[in-house]
C-alpha positions in Angstrom: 0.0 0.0 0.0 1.0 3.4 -0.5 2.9 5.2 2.4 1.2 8.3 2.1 -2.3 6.3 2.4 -1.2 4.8 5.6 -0.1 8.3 7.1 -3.5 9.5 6.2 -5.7 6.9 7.6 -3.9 4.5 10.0 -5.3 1.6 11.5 -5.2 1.7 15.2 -3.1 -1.1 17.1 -6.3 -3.4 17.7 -7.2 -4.3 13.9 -5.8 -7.3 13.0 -4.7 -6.1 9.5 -4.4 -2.9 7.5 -6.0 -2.8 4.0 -3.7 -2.8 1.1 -3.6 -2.6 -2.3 -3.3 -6.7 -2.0 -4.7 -7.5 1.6 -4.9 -11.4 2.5 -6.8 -12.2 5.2 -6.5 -15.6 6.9 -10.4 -17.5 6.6 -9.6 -17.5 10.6 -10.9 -14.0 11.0 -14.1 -14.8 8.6 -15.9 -14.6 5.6 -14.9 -11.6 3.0 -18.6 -10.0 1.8 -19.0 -9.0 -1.9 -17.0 -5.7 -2.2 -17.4 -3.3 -5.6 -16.2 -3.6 -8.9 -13.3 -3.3 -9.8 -12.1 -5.2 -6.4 -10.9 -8.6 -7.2 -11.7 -11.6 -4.5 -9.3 -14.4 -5.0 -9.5 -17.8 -2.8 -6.1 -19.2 -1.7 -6.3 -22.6 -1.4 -9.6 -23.3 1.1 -6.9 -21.0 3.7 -8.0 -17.8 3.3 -8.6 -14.2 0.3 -6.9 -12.2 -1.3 -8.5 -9.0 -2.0 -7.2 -7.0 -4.7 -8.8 -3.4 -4.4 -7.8 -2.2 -8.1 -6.1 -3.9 -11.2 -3.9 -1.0 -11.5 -0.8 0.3 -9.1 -3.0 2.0 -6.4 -1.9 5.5 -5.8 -3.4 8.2 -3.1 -2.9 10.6 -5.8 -6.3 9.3 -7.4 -9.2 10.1 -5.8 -11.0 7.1 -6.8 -8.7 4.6 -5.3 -9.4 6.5 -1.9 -12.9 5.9 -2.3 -12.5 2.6 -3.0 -10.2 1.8 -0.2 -12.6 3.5 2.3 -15.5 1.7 1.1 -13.6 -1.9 1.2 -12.7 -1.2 4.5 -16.2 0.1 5.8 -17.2 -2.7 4.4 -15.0 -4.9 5.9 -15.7 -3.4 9.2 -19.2 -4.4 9.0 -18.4 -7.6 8.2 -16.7 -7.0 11.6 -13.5 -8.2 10.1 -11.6 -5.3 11.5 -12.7 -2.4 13.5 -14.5 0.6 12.6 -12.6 3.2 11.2 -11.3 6.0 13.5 -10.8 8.5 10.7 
């Protein structure tokens, strides 16, 4: 993930992961619910996802990939796979 997205909305210390670009997330912590095009879902081998938020090098220069990381991760969050956003 970009640095400058992490500086501008960091996870706190209790979430168990911080959404990237590419995020995996072990099938211990849950189920993944359908997130928005263009976000790619990929199984890993009955262990866990790999969520892929855009098919192009994310950048926080584009306001678009901000959305989309914001909404994956409210999303997320209500899937209570991590904890409500702070910022």
């Amino acid at each position: 993930m970009s640095d400058s997205y992490e500086d501008a909305f960091p996870e706190s210390d209790t979430s168990p992961f911080s959404l990237g670009w590419m995020t995996y997330l072990s099938s211990r912590l849950g189920t993944v619910p359908p997130l928005p095009a263009p976000v790619r879902i990929e199984p890993v081998e009955g262990r866990g996802t790999l969520i892929v938020l855009t098919p192009e090098r994310f950048t926080v220069a584009n306001p678009e990939h901000i959305a989309l990381a914001r909404r994956v991760r409210d999303l997320l969050a209500r899937a209570e796979l991590m904890p409500p956003a702070t910022s």
